[in-house]
N, C-alpha and C positions, 0 to 999 in steps of 0.2 A: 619545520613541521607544517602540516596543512591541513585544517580540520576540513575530513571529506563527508561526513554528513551529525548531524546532534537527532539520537531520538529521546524523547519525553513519553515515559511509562508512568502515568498521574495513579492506575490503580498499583503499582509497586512501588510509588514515592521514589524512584530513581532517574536521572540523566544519563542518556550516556553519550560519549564523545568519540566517535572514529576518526582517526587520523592518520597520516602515513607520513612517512619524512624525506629526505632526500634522498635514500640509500634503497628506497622502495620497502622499507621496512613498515607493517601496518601493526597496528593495537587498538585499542580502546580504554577509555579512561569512563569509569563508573562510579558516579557520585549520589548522595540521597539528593530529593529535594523537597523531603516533610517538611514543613514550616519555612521554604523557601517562596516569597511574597514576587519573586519577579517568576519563579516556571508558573506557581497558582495564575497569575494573569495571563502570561502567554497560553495555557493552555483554556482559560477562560473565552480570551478572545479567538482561537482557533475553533472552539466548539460552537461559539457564536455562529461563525461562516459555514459551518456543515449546512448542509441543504434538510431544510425537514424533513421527516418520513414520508411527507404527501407529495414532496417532490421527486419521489425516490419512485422510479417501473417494480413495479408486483414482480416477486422472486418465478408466480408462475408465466406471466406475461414472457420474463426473458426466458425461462424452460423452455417455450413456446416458440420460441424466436431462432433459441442454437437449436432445436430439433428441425424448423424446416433450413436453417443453414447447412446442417449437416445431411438434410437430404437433397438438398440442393447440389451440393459438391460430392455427393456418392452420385448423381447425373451426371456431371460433369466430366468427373472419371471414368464412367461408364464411356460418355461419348467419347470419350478421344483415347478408351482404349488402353485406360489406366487398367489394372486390377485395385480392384475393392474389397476392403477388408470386412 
């Protein structure tokens, strides 16, 4: 067996465990982790490392951002003759 990824859902108190085996066969194994003292830390210290809100680009800033990318690349296409949708 080979556990191919663990996610932690702290607001449904649940683990859960995917894995796959030799035979290519995959599942997931789904545990609580209410009053479990080692997920409560790990995901204490994961929350820690999130970058602040103030570190985070304004939701309109990157609006801003994919609207001149995506005019940028209807140019593009334009020049060389793409069609544009």
């Amino acid at each position: 067996m080979q556990i191919d990824q663990i996610i932690v859902r702290p607001s449904e108190n649940v683990f859960i465990i995917q894995y796959s085996d030799s035979a290519g066969r995959s599942d997931n194994i789904v545990a609580s982790s209410a009053g479990n003292a080692n997920v409560a830390a790990l995901v204490a210290d994961a929350q820690q490392r999130l970058p602040s809100e103030q570190n985070n680009p304004a939701k309109d800033e990157i609006e801003q951002e994919i609207e001149e990318l995506e005019y940028r690349l209807k140019m593009l296409k334009e020049s060389i003759g793409l069609p544009v949708a």
